[in-house]
Residue, then its C-alpha position, 0 to 999 in steps of 0.5 A: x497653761x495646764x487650764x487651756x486644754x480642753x479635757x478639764x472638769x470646768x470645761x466639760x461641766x460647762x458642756x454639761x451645762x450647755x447641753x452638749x453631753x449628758x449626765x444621766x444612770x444607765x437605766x435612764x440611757x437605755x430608756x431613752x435609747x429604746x423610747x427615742x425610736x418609733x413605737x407601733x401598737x401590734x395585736x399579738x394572741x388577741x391582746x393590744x401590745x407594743x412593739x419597739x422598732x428599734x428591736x426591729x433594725x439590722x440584718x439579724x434583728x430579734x424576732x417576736x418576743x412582744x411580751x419579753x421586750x415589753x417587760x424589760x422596757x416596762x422594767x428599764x423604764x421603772x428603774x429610770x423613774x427612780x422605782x424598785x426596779x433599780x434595786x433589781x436584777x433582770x433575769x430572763x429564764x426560759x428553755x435552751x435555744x428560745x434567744x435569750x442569749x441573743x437578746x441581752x447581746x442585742x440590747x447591749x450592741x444597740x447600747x454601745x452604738x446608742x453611747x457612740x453618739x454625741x451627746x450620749x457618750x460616756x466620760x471619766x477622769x484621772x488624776x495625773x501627776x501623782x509622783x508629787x504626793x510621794x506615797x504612790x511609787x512610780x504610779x503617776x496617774x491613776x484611771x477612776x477604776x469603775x468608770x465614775x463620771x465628772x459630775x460625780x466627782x463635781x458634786x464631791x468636789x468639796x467635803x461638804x456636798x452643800x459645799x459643792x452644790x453652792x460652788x457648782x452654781x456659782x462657778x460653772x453657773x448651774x441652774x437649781x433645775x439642772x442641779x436638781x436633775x444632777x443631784x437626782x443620781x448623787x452617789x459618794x466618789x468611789x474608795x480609790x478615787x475619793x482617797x486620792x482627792x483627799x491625798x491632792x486636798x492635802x498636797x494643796x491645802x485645800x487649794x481648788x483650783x490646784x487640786x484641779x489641775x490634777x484632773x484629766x477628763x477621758x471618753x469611757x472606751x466602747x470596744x466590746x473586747x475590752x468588756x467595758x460598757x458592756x461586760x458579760x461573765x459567763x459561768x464557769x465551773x466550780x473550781x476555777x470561778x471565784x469572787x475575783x472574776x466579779x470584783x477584783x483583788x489586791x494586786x501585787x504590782x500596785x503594792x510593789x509602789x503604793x507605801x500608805x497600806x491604807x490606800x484603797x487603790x491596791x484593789x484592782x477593781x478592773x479585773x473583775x467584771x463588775x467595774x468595767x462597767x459601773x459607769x452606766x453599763x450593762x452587766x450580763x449575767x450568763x447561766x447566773x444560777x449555774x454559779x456556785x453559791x458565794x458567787x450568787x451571794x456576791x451578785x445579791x450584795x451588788x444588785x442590792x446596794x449598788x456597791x462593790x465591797x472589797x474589805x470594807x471599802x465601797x465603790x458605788x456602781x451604776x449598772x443595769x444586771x441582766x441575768x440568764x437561766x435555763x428552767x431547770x436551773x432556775x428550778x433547782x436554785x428555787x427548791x433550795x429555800x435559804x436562796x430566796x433573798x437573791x430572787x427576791x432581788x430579781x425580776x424574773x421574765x419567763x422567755x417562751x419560744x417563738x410560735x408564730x410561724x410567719x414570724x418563724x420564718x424569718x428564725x428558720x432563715x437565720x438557721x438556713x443561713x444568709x450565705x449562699x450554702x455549697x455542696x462539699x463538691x463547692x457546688x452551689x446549693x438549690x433551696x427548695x422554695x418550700x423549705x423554709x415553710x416546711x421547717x418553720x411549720x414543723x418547729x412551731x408545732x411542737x411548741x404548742x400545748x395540745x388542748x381540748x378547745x383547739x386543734x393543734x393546726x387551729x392553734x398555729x393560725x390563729x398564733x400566727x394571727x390568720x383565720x381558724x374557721x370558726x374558732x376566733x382569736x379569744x379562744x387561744x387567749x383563753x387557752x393562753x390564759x387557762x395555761x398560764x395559772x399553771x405552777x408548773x412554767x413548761x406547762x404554759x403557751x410556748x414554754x416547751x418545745x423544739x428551739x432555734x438550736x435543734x431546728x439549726x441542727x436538723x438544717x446541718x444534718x439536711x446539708x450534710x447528707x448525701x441526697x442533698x450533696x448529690x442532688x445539689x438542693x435542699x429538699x423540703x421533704x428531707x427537713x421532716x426525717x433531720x427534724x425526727x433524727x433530732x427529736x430522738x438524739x435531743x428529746x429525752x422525755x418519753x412524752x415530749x418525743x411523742x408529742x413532737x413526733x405527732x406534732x411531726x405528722x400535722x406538719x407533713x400533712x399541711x405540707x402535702x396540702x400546700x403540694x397540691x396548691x403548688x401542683x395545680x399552679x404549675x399545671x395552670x402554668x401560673x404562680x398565682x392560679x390558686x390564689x386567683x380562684x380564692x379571690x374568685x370565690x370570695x368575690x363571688x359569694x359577695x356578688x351573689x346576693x348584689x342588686x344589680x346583678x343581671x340574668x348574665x350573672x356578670x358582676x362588677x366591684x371594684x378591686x381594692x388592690x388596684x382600684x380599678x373597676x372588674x367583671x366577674x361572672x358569677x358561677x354557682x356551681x364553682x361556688x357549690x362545688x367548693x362548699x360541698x367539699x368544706x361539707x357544707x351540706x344545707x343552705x343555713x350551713x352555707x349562708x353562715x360560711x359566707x357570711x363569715x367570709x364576707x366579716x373577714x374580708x370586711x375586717x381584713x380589706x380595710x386594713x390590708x388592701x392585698x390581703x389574699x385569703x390564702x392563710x385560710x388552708x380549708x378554703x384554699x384546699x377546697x378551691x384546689x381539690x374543685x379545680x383539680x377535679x374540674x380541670x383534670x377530672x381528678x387528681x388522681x389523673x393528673x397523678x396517673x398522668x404524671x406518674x405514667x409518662x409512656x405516651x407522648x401526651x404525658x410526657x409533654x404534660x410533665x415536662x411542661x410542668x416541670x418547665x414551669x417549676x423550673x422558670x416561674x415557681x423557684x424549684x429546681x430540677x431536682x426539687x421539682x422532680x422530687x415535689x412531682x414523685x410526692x405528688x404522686x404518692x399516697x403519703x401524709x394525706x390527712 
């Protein structure tokens, strides 16, 4: 009767064997789970690398990181080919607030979603009905305490692991190919389990299919709460960690039953750590080095051997180890030399912050929040449309090295991948290069810097202050002083804060500039004017030397967003006019800039149809400073004329512009009033 029911080893091997579950380490689970999902070739500061779509999923997915998530699926991958990876930990170092944390939980949320699939999920066994052996109390069935898989108590059926093997093939009808592929990730029953086998191998004399009556096939549970599969241990402070946290101890209540004293099974494995998820899991590690020495001891021993020892017992694991650390932990661990054998046995990836400032934009929405935020009047709270620009340009700055090579604005685009007048994509590589062969791992491409959590706290200050309740909206302006407020409250290093307070100053003047940009779209009543007349100008200067271009200096080309054919005329005082004020004075000067515009419009158009030119902010200023000037002689007028609303005619100006702030751009009335007075000012022009 006890042979029909479905959960019994031979009907799981055979499901084995069928290929409808699967017997695999957790290092060959996880590459397959990150290698089944689309790959895409991405360049990112000038080098080709890849980037794993499935990192890219999800409403809060992980931003940036290439290299990190190259190195970890490179190291993942290793170890699942049976390389020295497997002997390793993974250990991710970096300064706080760079998403390290995140990642790890990330990875370990797509893991546990991954084994909730057929044919992915994790199984174990127990053995039932132990009250017939007599020495076990009232214990009547014990769980395999770390989770050990069927297949592994398959190849230990028999006490000769030949034995095994032969009765394997016979019985359940394993192929040599599947049992080779079986045999690859062989490792002894565990101390408990194999003690209780050999208790049943007694009871039945040898009896195999009696012995197997005994054996129940259970799904390893997934709830994260329970930290199997996935089980984080945090550090803790010195007096309460100890050892017991990770491997377990001897329980009381199991002593209370289990008469044999030599009986393994009065170690409770589960209450450590490390066996909830010695089936195929991942262990995480938080502030690994933050730990007291004999616990960094116990993680060698396991990232070592692959074992939990307990008083000379052994249980064989199965896990992935991924670790964290801040630098200047990591920094301390490694001046104490007698430490170098735990490093030794890490793999250490050191995290940069993210220095893209188009991909920070999707960060500062994080650290905006996706609900939509209230005044503490429960009022709805306006975002300024050019909030988010304003935080991410200022984050992003401080994150980059200074150097002689680039200036701080030309390191930020060609990071972000845009175009940096002259200077092209290899110089940052080499900058990235040059910085890299620094000992000192601050002092390299992205290391230091403000992170995601000093950039969330200076959003709390901003809607925590009264401006912002009292206007209802948060202005783009404001992030510039919570950011400062922050870097003197958080940044205790005397040239880090003068650096980012610096760094500071470049952010507001590229946020006055993209004022002036959106100034003249609200005066030209129009969202896009400004990016129209850069179109202009680029298609223009293409145009100009065409050969059937007639006295009327009109010209047709055919636009590639839409593929219709247009007529431009071409204007050469336009075109003077914003050259002169990129100081372009001699005709070679102006022939090399076209001609530079003409190799980026080749270059992009090919491969992205709507590329704008918009991330070139020297021709974009130009184009916006001609046409203020042309359009409302100056813009010191269109200030005047602003800031001095007494006749009728301003007034009708302003609040035309406001009108369209208000209906076509996203302000609101207070930010769009706030824009129009900062306009008006002198403040932050480079």
């Amino acid at each position: 009767m006890i042979e029909n029911r479905k959960n019994t080893l031979h009907n799981h091997l055979l499901a084995l064997k069928g290929g409808e579950k699967r017997f695999e380490n957790a290092f060959q689970a996880i590459s397959r789970m990150i290698l089944d999902a689309p790959i895409e070739k991405v360049v990112v500061n000038g080098k080709t690398t890849y980037d794993f779509k499935i990192f890219r999923d999800g409403k809060k997915h992980i931003v940036g990181m290439y290299d990190e998530i190259n190195s970890f699926v490179s190291y993942v991958k290793d170890a699942a080919e049976g390389g020295s990876s497997q002997e390793m930990a993974y250990v991710l170092v970096g300064e706080p607030g760079n998403g390290k944390t995140f990642f790890v939980e990330y990875v370990s949320r797509l893991y546990r979603e991954f084994l909730a699939k057929e044919p992915n999920r994790r199984f174990s066994f127990r053995f039932t009905g132990l009250d017939r052996i007599g020495s076990y109390g009232r214990i009547t069935s014990i769980e395999s305490q770390t989770y050990e898989d069927p297949a592994v108590l398959a190849m230990n059926l028999l006490e000769a692991p030949g034995e095994s093997r032969d009765y394997l093939a016979r019985k359940v009808g394993f192929s040599d190919e599947q049992l080779e592929h079986m045999y690859a990730n062989f490792r002894p029953l565990g101390a408990c389990s194999g003690y209780v086998w050999s208790d049943l191998r007694r009871l039945h004399d040898g009896n195999l299919v009696e012995m197997l009556k005994h054996v129940e096939i259970f799904p390893v549970p997934l709830t994260e709460s329970l930290g199997t599969v996935t089980g984080k241990y945090p550090a803790k402070d010195k007096i309460t960690s100890s050892a017991v946290d990770l491997l377990g101890e001897e329980s009381i209540q199991r002593l209370l039953h289990i008469s044999d004293t030599n009986n393994p099974y009065r170690f409770d494995l589960r209450r450590g750590a490390l066996a909830r998820v010695a089936g195929g899991g991942i262990h995480f590690a938080d502030e690994m080095f933050k730990n007291k020495k004999d616990l960094v001891q116990v993680y060698l021993g396991v990232i070592q051997n692959r074992t939990i020892e307990m008083d000379g017992f052994k249980w064989p694991i199965d896990m992935l180890i991924v670790a964290t650390s801040n630098n200047s932990e990591f920094n301390r661990f490694l001046a104490e030399k007698e430490e170098a054998p735990i490093i030794d046995r890490c793999r250490v990836c050191y995290v940069s912050h993210n220095t893209n400032y188009r991909l920070q934009g999707q960060l500062t929405q994080y650290a905006i929040g996706g609900e939509t935020k209230t005044t503490l009047n429960r009022e709805v709270l306006h975002q300024d449309p050019n909030l988010n620009y304003a935080a991410s340009v200022a984050a992003i700055l401080t994150r980059l090295p200074r150097s002689e090579k680039l200036t701080p604005i030309e390191t930020m685009k060609l990071a972000a991948g845009e175009v940096a007048g002259e200077k092209s994509i290899k110089a940052l590589a080499e900058v990235i290069d040059t910085l890299s062969q620094d000992t000192d791992i601050t002092s390299r491409f992205g290391q230091k810097g403000l992170g995601q959590r000093n950039l969330g706290r200076a959003i709390q200050l901003m809607v925590e202050s009264s401006e912002t309740n009292e206007g209802e909206c948060m202005f783009a302006y404001d992030v510039f002083k919570t950011i400062e407020r922050v870097v003197l409250d958080y940044v205790h290093d005397n040239n880090d804060r003068a650096k980012y307070l610096e760094d500071l100053k470049t952010a507001r003047g590229l946020y006055r500039e993209r004022i002036m940009t959106e100034m003249f779209n609200a005066y030209m009543d129009e969202p896009q004017a400004i990016r129209k007349d850069v179109l202009n100008y680029v298609n223009m200067i293409i145009g100009i030397d065409a050969e059937h271009l007639g006295p009327d200096k009109m010209w047709k080309y055919k636009d590639p967003q839409t593929g219709e054919l247009r007529a431009l005329k071409v204007d050469e005082r336009f075109i003077k006019s914003i050259e002169e004020r990129l100081s372009l004075k001699t005709d070679e000067q102006r022939e090399t800039f076209r001609t530079s515009i003409r190799k980026i419009y080749g270059q992009k158009i090919s491969l992205d149809p709507n590329y704008d030119f918009m991330d070139n902010l020297e021709l974009v200023k130009a184009v916006t400073d001609v046409r203020l000037k042309s359009d409302i002689a100056g813009a010191g007028s269109l200030i005047g004329a602003l800031a001095n609303r007494t006749n009728e005619e301003n007034q009708k100006l302003y609040d035309r512009m406001i009108d369209t702030m208000l209906n076509k751009l996203g302000y609101c009335r207070t930010c769009a009033q706030k824009t129009i007075e900062y306009f008006c000012t002198q403040e932050d022009e480079n």
